[in-house]
TORNU-789559 format. One record per residue (C-alpha): residue in three letters; chain; x, z, y. Coordinates in nm, 4 decimals, always signed. Layout:
<recs>
{aa=ala; ch=A; c1=X; c3=Z; c2=Y} $
...
</recs>
This chain:
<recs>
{aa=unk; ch=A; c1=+0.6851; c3=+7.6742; c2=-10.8065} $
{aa=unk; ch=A; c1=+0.9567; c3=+7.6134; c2=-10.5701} $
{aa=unk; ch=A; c1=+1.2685; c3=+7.8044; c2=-10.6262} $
{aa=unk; ch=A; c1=+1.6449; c3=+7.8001; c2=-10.5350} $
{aa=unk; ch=A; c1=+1.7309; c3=+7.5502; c2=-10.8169} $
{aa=unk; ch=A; c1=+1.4954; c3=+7.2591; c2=-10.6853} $
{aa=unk; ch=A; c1=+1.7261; c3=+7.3041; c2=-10.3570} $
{aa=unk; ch=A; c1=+2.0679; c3=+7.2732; c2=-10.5218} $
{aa=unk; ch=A; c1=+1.8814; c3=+6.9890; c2=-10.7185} $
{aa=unk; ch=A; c1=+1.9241; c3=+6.7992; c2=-10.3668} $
{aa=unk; ch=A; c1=+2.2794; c3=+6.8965; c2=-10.2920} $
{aa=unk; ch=A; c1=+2.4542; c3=+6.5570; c2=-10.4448} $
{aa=unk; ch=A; c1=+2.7762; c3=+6.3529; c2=-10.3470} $
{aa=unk; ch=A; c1=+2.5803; c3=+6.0384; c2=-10.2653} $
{aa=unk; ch=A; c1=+2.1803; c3=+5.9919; c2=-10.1494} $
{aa=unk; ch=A; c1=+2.2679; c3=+5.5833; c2=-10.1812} $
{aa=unk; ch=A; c1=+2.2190; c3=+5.4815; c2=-10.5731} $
{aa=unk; ch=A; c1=+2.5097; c3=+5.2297; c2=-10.5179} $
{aa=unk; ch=A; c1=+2.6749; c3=+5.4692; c2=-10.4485} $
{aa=unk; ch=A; c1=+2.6003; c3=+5.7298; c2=-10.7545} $
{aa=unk; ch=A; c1=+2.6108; c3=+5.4187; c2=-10.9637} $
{aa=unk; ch=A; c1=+2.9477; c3=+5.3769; c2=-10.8330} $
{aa=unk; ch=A; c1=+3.1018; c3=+5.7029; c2=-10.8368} $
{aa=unk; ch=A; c1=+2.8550; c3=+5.9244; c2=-11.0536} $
{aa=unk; ch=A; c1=+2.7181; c3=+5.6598; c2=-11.3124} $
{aa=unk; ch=A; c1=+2.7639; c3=+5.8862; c2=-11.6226} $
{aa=unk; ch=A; c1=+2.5550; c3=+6.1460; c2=-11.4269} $
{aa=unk; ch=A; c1=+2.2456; c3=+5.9032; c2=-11.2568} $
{aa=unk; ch=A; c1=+1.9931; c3=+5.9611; c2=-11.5208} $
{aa=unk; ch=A; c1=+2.0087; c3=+6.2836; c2=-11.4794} $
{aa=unk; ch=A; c1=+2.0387; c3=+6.3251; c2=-11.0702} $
{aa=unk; ch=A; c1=+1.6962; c3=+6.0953; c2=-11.0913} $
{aa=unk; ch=A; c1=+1.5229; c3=+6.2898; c2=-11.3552} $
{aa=unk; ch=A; c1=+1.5721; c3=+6.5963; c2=-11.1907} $
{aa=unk; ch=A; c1=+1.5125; c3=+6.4835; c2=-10.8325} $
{aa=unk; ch=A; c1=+1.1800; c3=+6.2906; c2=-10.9675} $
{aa=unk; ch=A; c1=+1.0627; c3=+6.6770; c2=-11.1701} $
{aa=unk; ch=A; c1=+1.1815; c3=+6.8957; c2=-10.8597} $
{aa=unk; ch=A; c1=+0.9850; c3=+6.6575; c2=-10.6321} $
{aa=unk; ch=A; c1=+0.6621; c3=+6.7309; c2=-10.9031} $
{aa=unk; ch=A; c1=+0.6553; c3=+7.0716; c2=-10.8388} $
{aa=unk; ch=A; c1=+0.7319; c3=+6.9798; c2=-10.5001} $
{aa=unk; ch=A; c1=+0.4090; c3=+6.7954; c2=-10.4753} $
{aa=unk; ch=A; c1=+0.1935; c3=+7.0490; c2=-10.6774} $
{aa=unk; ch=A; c1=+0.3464; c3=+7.3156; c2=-10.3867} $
{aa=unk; ch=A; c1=+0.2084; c3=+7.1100; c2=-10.1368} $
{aa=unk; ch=A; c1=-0.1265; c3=+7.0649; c2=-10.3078} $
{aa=unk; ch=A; c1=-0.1499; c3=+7.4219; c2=-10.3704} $
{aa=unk; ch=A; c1=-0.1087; c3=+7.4980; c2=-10.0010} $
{aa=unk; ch=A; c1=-0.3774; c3=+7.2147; c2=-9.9327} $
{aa=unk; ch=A; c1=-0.6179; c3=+7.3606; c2=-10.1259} $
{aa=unk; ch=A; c1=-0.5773; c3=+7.7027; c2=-9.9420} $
{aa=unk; ch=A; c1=-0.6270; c3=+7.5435; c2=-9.5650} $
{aa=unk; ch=A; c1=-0.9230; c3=+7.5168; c2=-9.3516} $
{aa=unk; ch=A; c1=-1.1529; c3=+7.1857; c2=-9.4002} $
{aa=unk; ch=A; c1=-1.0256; c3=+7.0363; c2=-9.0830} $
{aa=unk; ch=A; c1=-0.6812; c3=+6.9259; c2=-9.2581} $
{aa=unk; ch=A; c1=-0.6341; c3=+6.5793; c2=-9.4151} $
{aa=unk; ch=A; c1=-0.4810; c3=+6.5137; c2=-9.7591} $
{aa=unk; ch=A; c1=-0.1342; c3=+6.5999; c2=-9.6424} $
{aa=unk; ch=A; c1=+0.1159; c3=+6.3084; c2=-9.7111} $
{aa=unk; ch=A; c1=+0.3858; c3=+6.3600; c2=-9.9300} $
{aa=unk; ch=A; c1=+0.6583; c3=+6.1098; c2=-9.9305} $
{aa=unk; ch=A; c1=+0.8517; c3=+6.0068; c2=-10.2519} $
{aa=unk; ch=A; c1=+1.1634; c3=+6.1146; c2=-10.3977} $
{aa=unk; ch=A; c1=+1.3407; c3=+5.7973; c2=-10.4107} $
{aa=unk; ch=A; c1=+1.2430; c3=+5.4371; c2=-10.1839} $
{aa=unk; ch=A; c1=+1.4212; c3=+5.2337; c2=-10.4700} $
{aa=unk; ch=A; c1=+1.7929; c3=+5.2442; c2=-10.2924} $
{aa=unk; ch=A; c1=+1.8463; c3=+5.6166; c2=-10.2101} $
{aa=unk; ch=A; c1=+1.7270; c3=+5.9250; c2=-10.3725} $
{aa=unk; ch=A; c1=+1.6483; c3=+6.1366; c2=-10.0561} $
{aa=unk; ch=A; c1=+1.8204; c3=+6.4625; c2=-9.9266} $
{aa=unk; ch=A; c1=+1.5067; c3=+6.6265; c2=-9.8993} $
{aa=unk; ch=A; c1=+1.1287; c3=+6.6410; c2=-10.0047} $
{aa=unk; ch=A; c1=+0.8962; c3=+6.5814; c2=-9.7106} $
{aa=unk; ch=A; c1=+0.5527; c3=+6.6347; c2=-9.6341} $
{aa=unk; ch=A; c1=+0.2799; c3=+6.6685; c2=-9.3793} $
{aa=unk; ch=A; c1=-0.0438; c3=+6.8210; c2=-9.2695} $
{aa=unk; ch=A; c1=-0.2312; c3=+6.6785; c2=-9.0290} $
{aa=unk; ch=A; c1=-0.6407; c3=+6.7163; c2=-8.8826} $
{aa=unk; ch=A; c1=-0.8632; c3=+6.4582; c2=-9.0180} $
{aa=unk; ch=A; c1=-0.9685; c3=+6.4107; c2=-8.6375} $
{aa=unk; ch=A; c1=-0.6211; c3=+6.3574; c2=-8.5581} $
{aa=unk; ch=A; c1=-0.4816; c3=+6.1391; c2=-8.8381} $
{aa=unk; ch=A; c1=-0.3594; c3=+5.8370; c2=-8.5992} $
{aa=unk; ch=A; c1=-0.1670; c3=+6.0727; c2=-8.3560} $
{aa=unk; ch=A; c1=+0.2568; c3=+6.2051; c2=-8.3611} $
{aa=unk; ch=A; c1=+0.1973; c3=+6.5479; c2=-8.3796} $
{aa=unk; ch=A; c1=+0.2371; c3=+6.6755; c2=-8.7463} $
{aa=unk; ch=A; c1=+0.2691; c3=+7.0435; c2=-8.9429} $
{aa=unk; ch=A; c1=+0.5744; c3=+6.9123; c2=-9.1740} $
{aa=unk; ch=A; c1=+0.7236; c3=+7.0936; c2=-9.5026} $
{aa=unk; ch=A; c1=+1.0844; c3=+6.9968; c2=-9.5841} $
{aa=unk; ch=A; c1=+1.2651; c3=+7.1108; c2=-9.8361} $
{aa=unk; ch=A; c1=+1.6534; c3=+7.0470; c2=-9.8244} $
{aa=unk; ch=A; c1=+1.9706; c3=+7.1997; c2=-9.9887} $
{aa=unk; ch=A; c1=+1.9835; c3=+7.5046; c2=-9.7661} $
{aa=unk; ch=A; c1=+1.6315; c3=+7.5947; c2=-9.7189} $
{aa=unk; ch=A; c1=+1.2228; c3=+7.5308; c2=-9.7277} $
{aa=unk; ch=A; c1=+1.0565; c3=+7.4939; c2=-9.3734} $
{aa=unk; ch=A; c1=+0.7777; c3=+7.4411; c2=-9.2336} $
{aa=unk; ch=A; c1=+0.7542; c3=+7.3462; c2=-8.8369} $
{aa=unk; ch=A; c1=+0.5180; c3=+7.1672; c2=-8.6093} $
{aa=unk; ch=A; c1=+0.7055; c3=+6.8514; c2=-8.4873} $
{aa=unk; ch=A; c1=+0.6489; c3=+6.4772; c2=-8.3515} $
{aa=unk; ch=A; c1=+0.6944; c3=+6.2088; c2=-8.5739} $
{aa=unk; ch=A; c1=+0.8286; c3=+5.9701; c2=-8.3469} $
{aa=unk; ch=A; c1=+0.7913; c3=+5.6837; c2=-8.6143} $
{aa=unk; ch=A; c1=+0.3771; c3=+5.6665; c2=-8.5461} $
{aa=unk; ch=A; c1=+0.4430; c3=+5.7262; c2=-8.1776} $
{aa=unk; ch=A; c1=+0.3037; c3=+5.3467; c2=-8.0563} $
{aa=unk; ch=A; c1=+0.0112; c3=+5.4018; c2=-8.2318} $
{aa=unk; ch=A; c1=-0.0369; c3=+5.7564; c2=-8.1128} $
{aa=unk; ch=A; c1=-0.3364; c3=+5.8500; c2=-7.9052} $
{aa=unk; ch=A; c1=-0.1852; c3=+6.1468; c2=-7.8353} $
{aa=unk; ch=A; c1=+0.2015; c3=+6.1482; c2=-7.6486} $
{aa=unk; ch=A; c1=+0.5190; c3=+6.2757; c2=-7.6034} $
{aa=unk; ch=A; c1=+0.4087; c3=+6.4652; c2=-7.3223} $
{aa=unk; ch=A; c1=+0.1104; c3=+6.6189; c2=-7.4535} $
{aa=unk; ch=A; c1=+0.3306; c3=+6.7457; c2=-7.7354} $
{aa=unk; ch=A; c1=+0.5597; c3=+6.9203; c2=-7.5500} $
{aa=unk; ch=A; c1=+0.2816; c3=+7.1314; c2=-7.3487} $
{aa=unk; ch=A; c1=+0.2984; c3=+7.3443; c2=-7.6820} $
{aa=unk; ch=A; c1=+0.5469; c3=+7.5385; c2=-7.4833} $
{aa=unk; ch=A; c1=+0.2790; c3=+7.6619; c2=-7.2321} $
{aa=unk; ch=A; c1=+0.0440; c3=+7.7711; c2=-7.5268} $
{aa=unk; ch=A; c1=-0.0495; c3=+8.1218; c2=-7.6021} $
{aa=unk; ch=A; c1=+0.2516; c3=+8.2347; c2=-7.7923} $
{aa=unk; ch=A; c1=+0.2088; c3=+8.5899; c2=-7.9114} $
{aa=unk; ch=A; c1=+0.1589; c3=+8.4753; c2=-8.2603} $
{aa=unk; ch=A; c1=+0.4573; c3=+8.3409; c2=-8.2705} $
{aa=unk; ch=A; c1=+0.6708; c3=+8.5415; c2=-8.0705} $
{aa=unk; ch=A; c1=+0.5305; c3=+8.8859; c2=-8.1965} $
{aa=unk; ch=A; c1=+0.3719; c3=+8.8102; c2=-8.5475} $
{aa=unk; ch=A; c1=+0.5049; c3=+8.9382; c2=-8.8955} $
{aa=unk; ch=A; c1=+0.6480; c3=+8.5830; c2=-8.9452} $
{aa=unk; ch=A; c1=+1.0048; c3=+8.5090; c2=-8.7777} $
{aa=unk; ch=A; c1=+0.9699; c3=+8.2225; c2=-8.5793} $
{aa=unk; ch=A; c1=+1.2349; c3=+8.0138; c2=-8.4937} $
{aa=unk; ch=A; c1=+1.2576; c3=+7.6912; c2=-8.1856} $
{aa=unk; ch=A; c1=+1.5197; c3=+7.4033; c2=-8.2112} $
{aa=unk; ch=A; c1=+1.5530; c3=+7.0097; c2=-8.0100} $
{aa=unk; ch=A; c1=+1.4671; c3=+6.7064; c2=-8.1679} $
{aa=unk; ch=A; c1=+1.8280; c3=+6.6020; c2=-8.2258} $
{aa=unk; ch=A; c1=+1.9284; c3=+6.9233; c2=-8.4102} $
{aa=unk; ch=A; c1=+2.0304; c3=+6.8720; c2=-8.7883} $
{aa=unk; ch=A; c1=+1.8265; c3=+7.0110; c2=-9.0247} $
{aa=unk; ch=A; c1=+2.0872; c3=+7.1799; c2=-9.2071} $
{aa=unk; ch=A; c1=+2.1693; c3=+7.3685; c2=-8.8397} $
{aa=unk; ch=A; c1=+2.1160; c3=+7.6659; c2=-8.6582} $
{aa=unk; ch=A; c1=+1.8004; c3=+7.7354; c2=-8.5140} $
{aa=unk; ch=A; c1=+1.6889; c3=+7.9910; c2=-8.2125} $
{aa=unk; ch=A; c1=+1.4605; c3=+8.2934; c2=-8.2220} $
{aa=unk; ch=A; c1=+1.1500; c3=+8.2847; c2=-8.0415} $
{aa=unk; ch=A; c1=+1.1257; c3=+8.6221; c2=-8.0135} $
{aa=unk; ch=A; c1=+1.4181; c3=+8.4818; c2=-7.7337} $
{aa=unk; ch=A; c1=+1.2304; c3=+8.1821; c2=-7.6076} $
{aa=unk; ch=A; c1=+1.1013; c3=+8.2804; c2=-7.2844} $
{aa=unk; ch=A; c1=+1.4689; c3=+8.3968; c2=-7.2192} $
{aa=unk; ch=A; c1=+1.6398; c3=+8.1243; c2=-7.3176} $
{aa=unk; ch=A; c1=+1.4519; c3=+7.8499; c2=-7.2568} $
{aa=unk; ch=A; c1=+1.5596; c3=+7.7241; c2=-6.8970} $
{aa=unk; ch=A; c1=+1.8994; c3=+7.7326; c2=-7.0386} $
{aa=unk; ch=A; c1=+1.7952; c3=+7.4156; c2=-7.2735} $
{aa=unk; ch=A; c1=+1.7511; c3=+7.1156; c2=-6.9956} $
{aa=unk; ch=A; c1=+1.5625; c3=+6.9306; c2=-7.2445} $
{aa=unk; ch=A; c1=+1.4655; c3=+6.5431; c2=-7.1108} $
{aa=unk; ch=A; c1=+1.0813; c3=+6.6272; c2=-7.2403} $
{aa=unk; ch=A; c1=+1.0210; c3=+6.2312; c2=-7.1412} $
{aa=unk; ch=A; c1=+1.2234; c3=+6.1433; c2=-7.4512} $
{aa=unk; ch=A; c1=+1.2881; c3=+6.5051; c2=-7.6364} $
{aa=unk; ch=A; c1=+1.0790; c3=+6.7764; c2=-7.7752} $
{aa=unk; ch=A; c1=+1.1199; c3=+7.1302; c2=-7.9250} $
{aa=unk; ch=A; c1=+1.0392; c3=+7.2025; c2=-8.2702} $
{aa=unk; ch=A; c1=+0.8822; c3=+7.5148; c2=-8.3725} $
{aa=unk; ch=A; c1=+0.8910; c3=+7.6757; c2=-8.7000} $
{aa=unk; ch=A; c1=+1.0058; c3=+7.8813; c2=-8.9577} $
{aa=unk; ch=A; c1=+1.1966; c3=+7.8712; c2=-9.2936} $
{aa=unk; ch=A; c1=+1.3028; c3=+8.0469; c2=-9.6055} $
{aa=unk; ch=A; c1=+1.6567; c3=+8.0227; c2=-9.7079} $
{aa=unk; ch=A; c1=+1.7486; c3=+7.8474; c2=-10.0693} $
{aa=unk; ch=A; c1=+1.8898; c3=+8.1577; c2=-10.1867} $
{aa=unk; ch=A; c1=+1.5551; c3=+8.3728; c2=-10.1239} $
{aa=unk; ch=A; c1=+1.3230; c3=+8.1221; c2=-10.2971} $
{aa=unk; ch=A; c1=+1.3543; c3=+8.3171; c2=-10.6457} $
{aa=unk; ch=A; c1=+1.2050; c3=+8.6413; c2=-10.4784} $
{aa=unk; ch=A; c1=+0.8588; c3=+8.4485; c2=-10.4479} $
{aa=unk; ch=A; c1=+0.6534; c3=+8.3843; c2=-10.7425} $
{aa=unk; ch=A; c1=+0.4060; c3=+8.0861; c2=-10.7432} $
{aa=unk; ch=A; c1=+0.1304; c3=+8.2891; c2=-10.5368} $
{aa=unk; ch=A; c1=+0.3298; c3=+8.4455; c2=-10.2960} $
{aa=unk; ch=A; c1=+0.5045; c3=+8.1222; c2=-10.1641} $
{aa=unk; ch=A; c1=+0.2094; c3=+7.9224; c2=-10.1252} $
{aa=unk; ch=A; c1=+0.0267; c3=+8.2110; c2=-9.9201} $
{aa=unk; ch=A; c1=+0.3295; c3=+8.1980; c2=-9.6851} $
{aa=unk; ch=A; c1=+0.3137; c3=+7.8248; c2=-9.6302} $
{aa=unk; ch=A; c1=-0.0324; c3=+7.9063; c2=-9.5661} $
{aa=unk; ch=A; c1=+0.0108; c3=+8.1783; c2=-9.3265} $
{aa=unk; ch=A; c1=+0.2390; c3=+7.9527; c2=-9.1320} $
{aa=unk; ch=A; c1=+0.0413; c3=+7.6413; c2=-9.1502} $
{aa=unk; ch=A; c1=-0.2774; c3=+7.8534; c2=-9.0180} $
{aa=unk; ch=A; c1=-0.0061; c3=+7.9731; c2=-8.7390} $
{aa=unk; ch=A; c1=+0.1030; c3=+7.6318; c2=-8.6390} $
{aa=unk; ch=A; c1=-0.2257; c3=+7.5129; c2=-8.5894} $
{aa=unk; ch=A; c1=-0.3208; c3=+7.6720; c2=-8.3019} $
{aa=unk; ch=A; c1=+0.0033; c3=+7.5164; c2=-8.1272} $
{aa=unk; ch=A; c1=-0.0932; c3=+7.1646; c2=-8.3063} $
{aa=unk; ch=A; c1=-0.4206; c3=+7.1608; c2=-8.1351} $
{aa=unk; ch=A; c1=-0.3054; c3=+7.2849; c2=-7.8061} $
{aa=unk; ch=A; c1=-0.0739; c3=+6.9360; c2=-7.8507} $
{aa=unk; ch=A; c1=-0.4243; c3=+6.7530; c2=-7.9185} $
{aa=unk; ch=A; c1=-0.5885; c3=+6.9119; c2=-7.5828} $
{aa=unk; ch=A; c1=-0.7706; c3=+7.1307; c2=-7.8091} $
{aa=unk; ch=A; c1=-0.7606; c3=+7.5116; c2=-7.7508} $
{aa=unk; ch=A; c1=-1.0427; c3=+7.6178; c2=-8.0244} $
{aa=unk; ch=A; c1=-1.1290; c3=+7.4450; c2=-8.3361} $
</recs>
C-alpha cells in the first residue's frame, strides 16, 4: 500500500550517493533501505493495478530505485498495449515527494524507434474528451517541460485555455492526467487506491489509443 510516508521517504538532501556518502554517510543505510522497501510496495501497487486492467496491457515496466550512482527522486512506471510496445506513447505512474500520478505522456527516450510520432501524440487533444473534462475524476493538462513537482491546469478549463498555450507540437506535447496529493494517500486503504489507478488507467486509454490511430479497442 502506498501511503504518505513512502513519499516523504523520497524527499532527501542528495539523489547522487557521492553525495549522501559525503554529506549524509551516518544516514545511507538507512535512505537505501527505505527507498529499496518503499519502492517494494511500490512495485506490488503497480502489479496490483496490472492485474485489474484489460488483457490488451503489457507487463507494465517498473524502473528501479537506485541505477548504482543515484537513488532516484521518484518511483516510475508504465503501462503500455502489447500491440503497441515499440511506440512513445505511455500511461506512466510516478510517485514523487509531493504526490502519486498517473498521466498519459511521450517518452521521448524510445522516440527513434517509435512507429508511432510526436505528431500523432499530440492529436489526443482532438479526442472525445467528456471523460475527462466531465467525469468524477479531476483531470488535470500540463507541457512537456513542466516540473513534476509544479502546478498543473484543469481540464475542466482546457477548451478555454488552450489557445493561450502556443505550444511548438513539432517538438512539445501536453500531458494529461491526474494525481493524488502525498498528504491524502493515508485516506486510501490498499483496495481503494488501486481501483483509482485503475479507473484512471481505463480513462487514459481511450486517449492512448486515439495517439495509436485507434478509436475502439
Amino acid at each position: 500500500m502506498i501511503t504518505q510516508r513512502h513519499a516523504h521517504i523520497l524527499d532527501k538532501p542528495h539523489s547522487q550517493i557521492k553525495l549522501l556518502k559525503h554529506d549524509h554517510a551516518d544516514n545511507l543505510p538507512i535512505i537505501k533501505a527505505n527507498h529499496q522497501g518503499a519502492w517494494q510496495d511500490f512495485k506490488a501497487f503497480i502489479l496490483s493495478v496490472y492485474a485489474n486492467l484489460p488483457t490488451q496491457f503489457a507487463t507494465p515496466h517498473i524502473k528501479k530505485w537506485c541505477n548504482g550512482w543515484q537513488i532516484r527522486n521518484h518511483f516510475f512506471a508504465y503501462f503500455k498495449y502489447d500491440a503497441y510496445l515499440g511506440n512513445a506513447p505511455i500511461i506512466s505512474v510516478i510517485l514523487n515527494k509531493k504526490r502519486l500520478m498517473i498521466q498519459l505522456d511521450w517518452h521521448a527516450y524510445k522516440a527513434a524507434q517509435s512507429a508511432s510520432t510526436l505528431a500523432n501524440f499530440n492529436t489526443w487533444i482532438d479526442a472525445d474528451l467528456s471523460k475527462i473534462t466531465d467525469g468524477d475524476l479531476p483531470f488535470y493538462y500540463w507541457t512537456n517541460d513542466t516540473d513534476e513537482y509544479g502546478n498543473f491546469m484543469p481540464m475542466s478549463g482546457f477548451y478555454h485555455d488552450f489557445n493561450d498555450q502556443h505550444l511548438d507540437t513539432d517538438t512539445n506535447w501536453f500531458r494529461v492526467g491526474t494525481y493524488i496529493l502525498a498528504e491524502d494517500l493515508d485516506d486510501f486503504d490498499a483496495d481503494s487506491l488501486v481501483s483509482w489507478a485503475v479507473q484512471t488507467t481505463a480513462t487514459l486509454s481511450d486517449l492512448y489509443r486515439h495517439c495509436h490511430g485507434k478509436l475502439t479497442d
